[in-house]
C-alpha positions in Angstrom: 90.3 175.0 86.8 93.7 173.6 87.1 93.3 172.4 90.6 89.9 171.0 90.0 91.1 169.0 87.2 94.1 167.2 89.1 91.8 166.7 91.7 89.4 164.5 89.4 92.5 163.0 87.7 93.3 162.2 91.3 89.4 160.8 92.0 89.6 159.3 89.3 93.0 157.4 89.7 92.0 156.5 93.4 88.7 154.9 92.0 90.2 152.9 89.5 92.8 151.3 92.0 90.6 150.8 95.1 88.5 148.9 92.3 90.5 146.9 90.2 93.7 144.7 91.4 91.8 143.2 94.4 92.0 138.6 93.7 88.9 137.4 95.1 89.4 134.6 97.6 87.0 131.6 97.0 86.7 129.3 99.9 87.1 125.7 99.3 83.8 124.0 99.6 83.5 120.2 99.8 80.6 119.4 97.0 79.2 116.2 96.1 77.9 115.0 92.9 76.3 112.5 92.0 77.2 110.4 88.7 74.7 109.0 87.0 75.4 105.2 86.6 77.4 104.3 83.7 76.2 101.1 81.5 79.2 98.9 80.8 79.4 98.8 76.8 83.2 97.0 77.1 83.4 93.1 77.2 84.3 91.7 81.0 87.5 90.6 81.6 88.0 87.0 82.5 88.4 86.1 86.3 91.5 85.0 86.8 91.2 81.7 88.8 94.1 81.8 91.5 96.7 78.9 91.1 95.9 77.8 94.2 91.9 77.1 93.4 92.8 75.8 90.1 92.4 72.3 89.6 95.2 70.5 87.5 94.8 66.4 87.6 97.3 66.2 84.9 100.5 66.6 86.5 102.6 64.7 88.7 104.9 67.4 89.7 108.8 67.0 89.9 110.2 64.4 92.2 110.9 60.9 93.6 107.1 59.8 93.3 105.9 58.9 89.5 103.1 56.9 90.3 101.0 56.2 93.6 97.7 54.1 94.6 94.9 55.2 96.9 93.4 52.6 98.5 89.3 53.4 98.5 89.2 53.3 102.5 91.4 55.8 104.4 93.6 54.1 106.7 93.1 56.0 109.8 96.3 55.2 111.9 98.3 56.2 108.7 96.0 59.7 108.9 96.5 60.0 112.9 100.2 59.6 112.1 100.3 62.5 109.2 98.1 64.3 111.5 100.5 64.7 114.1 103.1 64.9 111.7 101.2 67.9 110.2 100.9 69.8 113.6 104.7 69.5 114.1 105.9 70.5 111.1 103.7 72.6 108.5 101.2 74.7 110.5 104.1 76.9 111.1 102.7 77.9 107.3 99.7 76.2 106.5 96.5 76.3 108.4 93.4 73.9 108.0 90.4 76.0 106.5 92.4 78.9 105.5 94.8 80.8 103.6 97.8 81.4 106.1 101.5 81.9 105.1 100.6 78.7 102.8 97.5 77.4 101.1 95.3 75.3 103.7 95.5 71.8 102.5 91.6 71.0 102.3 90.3 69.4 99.5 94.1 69.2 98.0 93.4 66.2 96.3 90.3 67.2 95.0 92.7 70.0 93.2 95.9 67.7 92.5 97.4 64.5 92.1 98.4 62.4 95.3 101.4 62.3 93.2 102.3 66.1 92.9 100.8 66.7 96.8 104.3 63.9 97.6 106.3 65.5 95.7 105.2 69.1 97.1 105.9 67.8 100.0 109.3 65.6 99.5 111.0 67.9 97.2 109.7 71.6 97.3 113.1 73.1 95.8 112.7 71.7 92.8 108.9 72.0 92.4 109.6 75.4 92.8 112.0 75.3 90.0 110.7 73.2 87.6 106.6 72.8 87.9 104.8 75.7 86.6 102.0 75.0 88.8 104.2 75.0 92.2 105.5 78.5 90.5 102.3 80.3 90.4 101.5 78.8 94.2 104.9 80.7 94.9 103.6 84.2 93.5 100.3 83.8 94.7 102.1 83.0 98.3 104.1 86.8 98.3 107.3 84.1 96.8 107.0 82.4 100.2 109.3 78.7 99.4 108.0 76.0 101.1 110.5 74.4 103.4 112.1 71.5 102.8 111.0 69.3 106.0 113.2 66.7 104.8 110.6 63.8 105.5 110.6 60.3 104.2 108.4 59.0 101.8 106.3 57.3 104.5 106.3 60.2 106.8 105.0 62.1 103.6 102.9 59.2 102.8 100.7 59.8 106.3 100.5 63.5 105.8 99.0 62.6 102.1 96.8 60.1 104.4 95.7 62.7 106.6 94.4 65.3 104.5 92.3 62.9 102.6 90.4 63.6 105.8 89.9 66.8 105.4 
């Protein structure tokens, strides 16, 4: 009886750990639910125009040019000048239709004042400084300065010319 009895206690102690103690191993599936759509119950946030698709006629900008007249006509010698002036020394940064290391200059005076584009243009370090507007264009631009081209006011002047035929 003795013997009989440690050999169920032994059965019985072999069962339980051949049974018990073993972590089952899930495999990692890849599963895919669906969500069902959510309705949007919270206002919209506002778009946030970028500075340089804003339009601001107000301001002048910082700089040697207060005041300038456009004559209705373009004068196209002027604009053939600032045209070649612009391929020498600002598509380095700025491209014609798009968005390059600068903004592209189309429609720039639909968006600002001859007088801020001259100023831009003429005295960039202090825009930079000093005109909130040429601020955000330096943020939106990865902080990206203009250059200082050091051009005169006429040289400017043609540039201005030539993107009015853009």
């Amino acid at each position: 009886m003795r013997t009989s009895l440690k050999l169920m206690t032994l059965l019985f102690a072999f069962a339980l750990l051949s049974c018990g103690g073993k972590e089952e191993k899930k495999k990692e599936t890849f599963s895919y639910e669906k969500k069902s759509p959510k309705t949007e119950t919270t206002t919209k946030k506002e778009s946030v125009e970028k500075p340089s698709k804003r339009v601001d006629m107000s301001t002048k900008g910082v700089g040697p040019i207060a005041s300038l007249t456009l004559d209705a006509n373009i004068d196209q010698a002027m604009a053939d000048q600032g045209a070649e002036i612009f391929k020498n020394m600002c598509t380095a940064c700025h491209r014609v239709g798009k968005k390059f290391i600068g903004p592209a200059p189309n429609g720039i005076l639909e968006r600002r004042t001859p007088e801020w584009v001259m100023n831009m243009i003429l005295n960039p370090e202090q825009m930079v400084k000093e005109d909130p507007l040429a601020k955000e264009l330096l943020m939106e631009f990865n902080g990206s300065p203009m250059a200082n081209q050091n051009l005169t006011e006429d040289e400017a002047r043609a540039v201005l010319e030539y993107f009015r035929t853009l």
